[in-house]
C-alpha positions as a printed Julia matrix, in Angstrom:
192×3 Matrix{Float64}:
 95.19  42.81  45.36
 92.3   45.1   44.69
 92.74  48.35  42.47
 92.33  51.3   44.9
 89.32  53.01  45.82
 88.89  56.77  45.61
 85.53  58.65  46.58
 85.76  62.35  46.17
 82.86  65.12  45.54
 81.68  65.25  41.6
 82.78  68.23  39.76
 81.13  69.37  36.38
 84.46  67.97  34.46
 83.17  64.31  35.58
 79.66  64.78  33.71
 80.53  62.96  30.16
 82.0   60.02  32.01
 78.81  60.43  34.69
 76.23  60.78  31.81
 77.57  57.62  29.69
 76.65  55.77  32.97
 73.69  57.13  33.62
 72.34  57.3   29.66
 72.26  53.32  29.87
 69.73  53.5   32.39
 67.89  55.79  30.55
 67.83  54.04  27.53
 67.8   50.33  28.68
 65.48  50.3   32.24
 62.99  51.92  33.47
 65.06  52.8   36.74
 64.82  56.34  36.06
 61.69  57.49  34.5
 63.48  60.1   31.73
 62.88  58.91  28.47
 66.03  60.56  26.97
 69.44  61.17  27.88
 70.05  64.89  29.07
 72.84  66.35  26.99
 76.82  66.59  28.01
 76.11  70.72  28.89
 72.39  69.89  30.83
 74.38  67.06  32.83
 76.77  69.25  33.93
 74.3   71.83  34.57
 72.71  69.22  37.59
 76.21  68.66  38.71
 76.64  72.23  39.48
 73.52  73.26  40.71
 73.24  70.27  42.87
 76.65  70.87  44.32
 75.69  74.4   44.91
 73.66  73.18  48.35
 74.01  68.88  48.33
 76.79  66.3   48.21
 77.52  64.84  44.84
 80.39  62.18  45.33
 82.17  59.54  42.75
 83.72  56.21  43.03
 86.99  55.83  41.48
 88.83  52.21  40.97
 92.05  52.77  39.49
 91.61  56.08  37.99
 88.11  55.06  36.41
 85.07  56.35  37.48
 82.72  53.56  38.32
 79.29  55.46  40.07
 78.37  58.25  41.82
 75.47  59.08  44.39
 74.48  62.72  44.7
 71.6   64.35  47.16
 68.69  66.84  46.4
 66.4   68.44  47.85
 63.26  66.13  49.28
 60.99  69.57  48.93
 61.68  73.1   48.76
 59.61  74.23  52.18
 61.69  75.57  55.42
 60.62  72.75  57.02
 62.06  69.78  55.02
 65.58  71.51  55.2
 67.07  68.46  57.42
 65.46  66.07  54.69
 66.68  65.19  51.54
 66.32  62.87  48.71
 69.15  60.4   47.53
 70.13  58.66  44.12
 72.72  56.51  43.08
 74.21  55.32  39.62
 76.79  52.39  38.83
 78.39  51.37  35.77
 76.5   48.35  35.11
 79.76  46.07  34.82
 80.47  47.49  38.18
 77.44  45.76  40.51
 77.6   43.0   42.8
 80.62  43.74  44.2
 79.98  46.09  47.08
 80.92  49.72  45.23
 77.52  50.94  45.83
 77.45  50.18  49.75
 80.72  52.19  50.05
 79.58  54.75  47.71
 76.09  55.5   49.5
 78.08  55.2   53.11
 80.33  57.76  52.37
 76.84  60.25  50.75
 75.61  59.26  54.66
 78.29  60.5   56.09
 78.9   63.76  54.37
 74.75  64.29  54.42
 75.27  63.38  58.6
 77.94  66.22  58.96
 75.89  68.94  56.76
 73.2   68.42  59.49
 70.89  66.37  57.82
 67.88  63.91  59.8
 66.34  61.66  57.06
 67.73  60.3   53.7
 64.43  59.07  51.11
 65.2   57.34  48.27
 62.54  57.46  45.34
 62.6   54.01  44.14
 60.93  52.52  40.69
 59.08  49.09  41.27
 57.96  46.49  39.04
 53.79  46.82  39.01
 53.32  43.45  37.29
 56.31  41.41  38.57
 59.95  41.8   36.87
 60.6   42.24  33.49
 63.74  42.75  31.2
 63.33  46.89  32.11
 62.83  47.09  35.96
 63.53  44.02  38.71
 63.39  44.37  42.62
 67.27  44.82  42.86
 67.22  48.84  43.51
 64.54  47.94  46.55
 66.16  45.02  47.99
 69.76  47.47  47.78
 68.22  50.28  49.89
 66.87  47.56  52.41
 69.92  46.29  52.73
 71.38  49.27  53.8
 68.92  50.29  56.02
 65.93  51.8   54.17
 62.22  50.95  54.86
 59.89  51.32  52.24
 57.25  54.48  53.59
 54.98  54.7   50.68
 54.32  53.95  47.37
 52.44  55.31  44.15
 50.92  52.57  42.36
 51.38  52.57  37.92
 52.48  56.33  38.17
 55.19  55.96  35.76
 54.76  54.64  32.03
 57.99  53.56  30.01
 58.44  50.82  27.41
 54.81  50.8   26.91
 54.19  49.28  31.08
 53.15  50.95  33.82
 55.58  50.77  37.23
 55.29  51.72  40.47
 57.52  54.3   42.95
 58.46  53.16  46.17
 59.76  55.82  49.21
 62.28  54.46  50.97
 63.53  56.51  53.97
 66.31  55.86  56.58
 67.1   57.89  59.88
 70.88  59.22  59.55
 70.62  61.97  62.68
 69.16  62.91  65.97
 66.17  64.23  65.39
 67.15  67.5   68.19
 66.02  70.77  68.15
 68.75  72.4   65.41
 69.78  75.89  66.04
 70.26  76.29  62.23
 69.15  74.45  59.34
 71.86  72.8   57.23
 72.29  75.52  55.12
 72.84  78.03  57.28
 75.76  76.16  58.43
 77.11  76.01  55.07
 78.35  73.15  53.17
 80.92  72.71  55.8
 78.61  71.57  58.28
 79.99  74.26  60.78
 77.43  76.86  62.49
């Protein structure tokens, strides 16, 4: 039998555990393009202010927390207020087994019932072919679930001495009506 599953929203109490997940990334890919780790207090600093406005949810097996998948702002205009921009973390002994599917489903849902039209996904992309820092795995993930690449920025990001590109992904997640509020006028309830 599996070990249960348990998604719930982030809180800044969960950064240490969230940071040692994401700080291999940092340090060992060029998934993200930070060169260094943000610090335990700066981490939890995100967390809040993210969770001020956006969905920032964790996967749980069995008490341990295995990823999380949080949403930000895709720009800071009026206009873009039914956009926004996900990303999504795993423990790397943790992939290949589904947890990020059910992970970014349940981000979809909770960005759906804030109001929100269009989910992007800023996605690094080998420039050269793969290498030991960067492979197609994050792009062929968002396809799966839907995503279609919209654009992409050709050797805009330098780590580990190579040059990579970003892909934008984007997926519809809402009717695209005419809103009588944005989502934040609603309140993180989703409620008018």
């Amino acid at each position: 039998m599996d070990a249960p599953l348990t998604i719930r929203p982030a809180t800044p109490a969960d950064a240490p555990r969230m940071l040692e997940i994401y700080a291999w990334y940092v340090e060992h890919t060029a998934i993200t393009f930070e060169y260094d780790a943000p610090g335990p207090g700066e981490f939890a600093g995100r967390v809040e202010a993210t969770t001020r406005r956006y969905p920032w949810l964790t996967l749980e097996e069995d008490g341990t927390l295995l990823g999380y998948a949080y949403a930000g702002p895709l720009y800071r205009r009026a206009a873009y207020s039914w956009s926004c921009e996900a990303s999504i973390y795993l423990d790397r002994g943790a992939h290949g087994r589904g947890l990020g599917r059910k992970l970014y489903a349940a981000l979809e849902d909770e960005l759906r019932r804030r109001g929100m039209r269009n989910l992007y996904a800023c996605v690094a992309v080998p420039s050269d072919g793969e290498d030991e820092y960067l492979t197609f795995a994050s792009a062929r993930f968002h396809e799966k679930l839907g995503f279609a690449e919209a654009g992409r920025f050709h050797r805009c990001g330098y780590k580990f001495g190579r040059w990579y590109d970003v892909a934008w992904f984007e997926k519809v997640i809402g009717a695209h009506d005419a809103p009588s509020k944005t989502p934040f006028e609603r309140g993180n309830d989703g409620h008018e």
